[in-house]
C-alpha positions in Angstrom: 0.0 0.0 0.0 1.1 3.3 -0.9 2.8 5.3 2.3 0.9 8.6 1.5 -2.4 6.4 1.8 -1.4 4.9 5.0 -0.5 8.6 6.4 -4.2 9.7 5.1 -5.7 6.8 6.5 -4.5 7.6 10.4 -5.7 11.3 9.7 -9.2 10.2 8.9 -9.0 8.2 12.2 -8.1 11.3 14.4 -4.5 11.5 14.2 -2.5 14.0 13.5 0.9 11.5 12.8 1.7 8.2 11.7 3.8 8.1 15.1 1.1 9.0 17.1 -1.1 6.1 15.8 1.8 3.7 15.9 2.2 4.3 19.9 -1.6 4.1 20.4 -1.6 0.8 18.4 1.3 -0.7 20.7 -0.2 0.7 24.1 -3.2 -1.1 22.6 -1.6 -4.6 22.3 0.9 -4.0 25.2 -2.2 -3.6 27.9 -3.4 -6.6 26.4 0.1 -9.2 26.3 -0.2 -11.8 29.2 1.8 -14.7 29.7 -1.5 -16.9 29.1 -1.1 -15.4 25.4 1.9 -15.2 25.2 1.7 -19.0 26.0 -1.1 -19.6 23.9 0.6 -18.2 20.8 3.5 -20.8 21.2 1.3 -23.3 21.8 -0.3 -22.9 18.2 3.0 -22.8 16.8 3.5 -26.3 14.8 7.1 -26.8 16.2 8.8 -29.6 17.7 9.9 -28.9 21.5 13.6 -28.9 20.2 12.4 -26.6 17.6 10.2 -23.8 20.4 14.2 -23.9 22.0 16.0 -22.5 18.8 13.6 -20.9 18.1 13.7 -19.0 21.4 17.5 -18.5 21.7 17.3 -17.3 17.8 14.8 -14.6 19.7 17.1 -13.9 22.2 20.3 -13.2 19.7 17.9 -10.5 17.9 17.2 -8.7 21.1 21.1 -9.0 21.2 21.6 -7.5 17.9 18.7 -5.2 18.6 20.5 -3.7 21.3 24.0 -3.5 19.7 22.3 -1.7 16.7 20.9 0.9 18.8 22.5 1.7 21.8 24.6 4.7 22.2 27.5 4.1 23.8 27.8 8.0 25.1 24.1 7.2 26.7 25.7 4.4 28.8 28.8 6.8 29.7 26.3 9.8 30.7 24.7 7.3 33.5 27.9 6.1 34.3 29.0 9.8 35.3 25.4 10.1 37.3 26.0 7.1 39.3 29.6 8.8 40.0 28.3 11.9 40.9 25.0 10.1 43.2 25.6 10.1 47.0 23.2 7.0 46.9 21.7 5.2 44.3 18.2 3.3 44.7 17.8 0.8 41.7 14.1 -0.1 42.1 12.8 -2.8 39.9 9.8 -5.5 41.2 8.8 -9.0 40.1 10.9 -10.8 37.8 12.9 -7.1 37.2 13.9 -7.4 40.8 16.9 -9.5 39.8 17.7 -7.0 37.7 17.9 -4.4 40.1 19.4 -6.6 42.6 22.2 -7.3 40.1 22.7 -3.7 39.3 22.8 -3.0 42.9 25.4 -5.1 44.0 27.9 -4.9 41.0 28.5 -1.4 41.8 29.1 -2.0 45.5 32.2 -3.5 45.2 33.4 0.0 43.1 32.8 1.7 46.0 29.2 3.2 45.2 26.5 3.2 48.0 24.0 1.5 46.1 20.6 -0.5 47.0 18.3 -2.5 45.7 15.3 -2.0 48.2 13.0 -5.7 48.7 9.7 -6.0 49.9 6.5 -4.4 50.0 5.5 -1.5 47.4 5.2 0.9 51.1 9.2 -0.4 51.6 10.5 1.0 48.3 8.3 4.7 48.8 9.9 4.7 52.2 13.6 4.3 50.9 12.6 6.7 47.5 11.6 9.1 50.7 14.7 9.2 51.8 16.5 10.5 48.7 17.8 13.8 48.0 18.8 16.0 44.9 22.3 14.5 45.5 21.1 10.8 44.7 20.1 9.0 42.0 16.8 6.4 41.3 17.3 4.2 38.6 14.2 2.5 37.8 13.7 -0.4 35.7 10.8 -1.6 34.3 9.4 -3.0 31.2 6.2 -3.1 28.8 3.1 -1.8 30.9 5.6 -1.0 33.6 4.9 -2.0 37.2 2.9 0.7 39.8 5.5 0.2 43.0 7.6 0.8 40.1 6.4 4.0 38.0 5.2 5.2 42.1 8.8 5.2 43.4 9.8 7.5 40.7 6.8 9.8 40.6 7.5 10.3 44.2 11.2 11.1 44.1 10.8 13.6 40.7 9.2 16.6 42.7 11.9 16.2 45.7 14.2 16.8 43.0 16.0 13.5 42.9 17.6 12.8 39.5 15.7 9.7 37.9 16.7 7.5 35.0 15.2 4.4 33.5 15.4 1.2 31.7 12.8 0.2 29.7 12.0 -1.1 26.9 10.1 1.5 24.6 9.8 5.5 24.6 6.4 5.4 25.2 6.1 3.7 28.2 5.5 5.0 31.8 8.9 4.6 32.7 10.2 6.6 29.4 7.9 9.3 30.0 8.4 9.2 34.1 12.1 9.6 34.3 14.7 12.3 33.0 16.3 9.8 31.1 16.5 6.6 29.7 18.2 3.8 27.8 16.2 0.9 26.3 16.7 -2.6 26.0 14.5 -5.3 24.2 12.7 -8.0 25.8 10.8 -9.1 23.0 10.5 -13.4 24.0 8.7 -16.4 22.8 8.4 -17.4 26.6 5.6 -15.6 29.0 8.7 -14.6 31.3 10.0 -12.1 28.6 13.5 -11.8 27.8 16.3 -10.3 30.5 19.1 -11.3 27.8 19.5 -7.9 26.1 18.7 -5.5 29.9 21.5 -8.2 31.2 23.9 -6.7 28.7 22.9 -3.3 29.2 23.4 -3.4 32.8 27.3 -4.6 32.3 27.9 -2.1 30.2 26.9 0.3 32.7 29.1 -1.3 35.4 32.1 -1.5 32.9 31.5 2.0 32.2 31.3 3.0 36.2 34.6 0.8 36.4 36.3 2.4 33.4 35.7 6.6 34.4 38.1 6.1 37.5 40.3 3.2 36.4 42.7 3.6 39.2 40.0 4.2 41.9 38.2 0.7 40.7 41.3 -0.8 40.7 42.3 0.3 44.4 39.2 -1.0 45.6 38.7 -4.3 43.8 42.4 -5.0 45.2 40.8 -4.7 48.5 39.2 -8.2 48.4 41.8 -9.7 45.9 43.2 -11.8 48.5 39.5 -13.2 49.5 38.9 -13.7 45.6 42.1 -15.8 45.8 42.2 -17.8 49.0 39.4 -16.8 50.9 36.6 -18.9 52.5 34.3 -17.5 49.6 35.0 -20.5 47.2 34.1 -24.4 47.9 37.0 -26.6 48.3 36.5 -30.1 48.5 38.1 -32.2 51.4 40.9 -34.3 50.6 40.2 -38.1 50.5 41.0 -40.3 53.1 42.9 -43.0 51.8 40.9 -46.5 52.3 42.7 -48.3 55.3 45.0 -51.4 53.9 43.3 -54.9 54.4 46.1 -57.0 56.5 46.1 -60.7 55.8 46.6 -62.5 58.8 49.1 -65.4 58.9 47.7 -68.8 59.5 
């Protein structure tokens, strides 16, 4: 169909832009994904089981790819510089996006950033956001429709003035329009968990970029807990094998 048609065809429908139709149409079918869908879609497939597992890690190479394609790298280095200048940083993240947040968290403690990944109730999260200041930093991430305890924390801390920044998956969603800024990261999946491959990725390269600002600073503190890393009680080491006692024949 000819483009010009398509554009005319929104207009008679109320819109003023193809892009404003295009984010309705995806709000549309994004309030309506579940993982019973998502389910049911896969189920319809005509696919071996062996096949549904290609097929899924074929998904998860394009989120890959999608991310690669899109991501600038300046955009990761910006944050890094936010999270250097934060006296705290809250990563607030719920659900399944709680190990994502909790992963966050805790790779930048050991670079020496006071950073949290708050667990619990929705009132546990709006207590720590409550806490924050202009001289912190909320990094909230959150995906599709976007989680409430989620989009809450943020719209709480904005008007105290704390700096906010998402990761999401789309500029439209409540995240993307929430937060001062944002990066995004696929999680397009043929499973009803959705995909953490491609946020995964993202959220190394923002710890490699932390790392990387203050090479010498990361390195004087990761040398703190070389020796632990080496020979500390932090690793499993099996106990040595007893040899089995010698049989003695007696004489007769």
């Amino acid at each position: 169909m000819d483009p010009a048609t398509i554009v005319r065809t929104v207009q008679a429908l109320g819109y003023r832009r193809y892009a404003d139709f295009g984010t309705d149409l995806r709000e549309h079918f994004v309030s309506r994904i579940t993982p019973y869908r998502i389910m049911e879609a896969a189920a319809r497939e005509k696919r071996s089981v062996a096949d549904h597992v290609r097929h899924s890690l074929e998904r998860e190479m394009e989120n890959l790819s999608r991310l690669q394609s899109a991501l600038d790298p300046q955009a990761v280095v910006d944050l890094a510089r936010r999270i250097h200048r934060a006296r705290r940083i809250l990563v607030v993240g719920a659900d399944l996006a709680a190990s994502l947040s909790w992963f966050l968290a805790y790779a930048l403690l050991p670079l020496g950033f006071d950073a949290e990944a708050p667990e619990g109730s929705g009132g546990n999260v709006q207590h720590k956001a409550r806490l924050l200041s202009r001289r912190d930093l909320l990094i909230a991430i959150s995906f599709g429709r976007c989680l409430r305890v989620t989009v809450d924390a943020v719209q709480l801390a904005r008007p105290r003035g704390v700096p906010t920044f998402g990761i999401t998956d789309s500029d439209t969603t409540p995240i993307a329009r929430s937060c001062d800024a944002y990066l995004l990261a696929p999680i397009l999946s043929s499973t009803f968990t959705g995909s953490y491959v491609a946020p995964m990725a993202l959220l190394n390269a923002i710890v490699l970029a932390c790392a990387q600002l203050t090479p010498r600073r990361s390195l004087a503190l990761l040398r703190q807990s070389e020796k632990e890393y080496l020979s500390g009680p932090r690793w499993y080491e099996s106990l040595p094998v007893a040899p089995s006692p010698r049989r003695v024949r007696g004489k007769r």
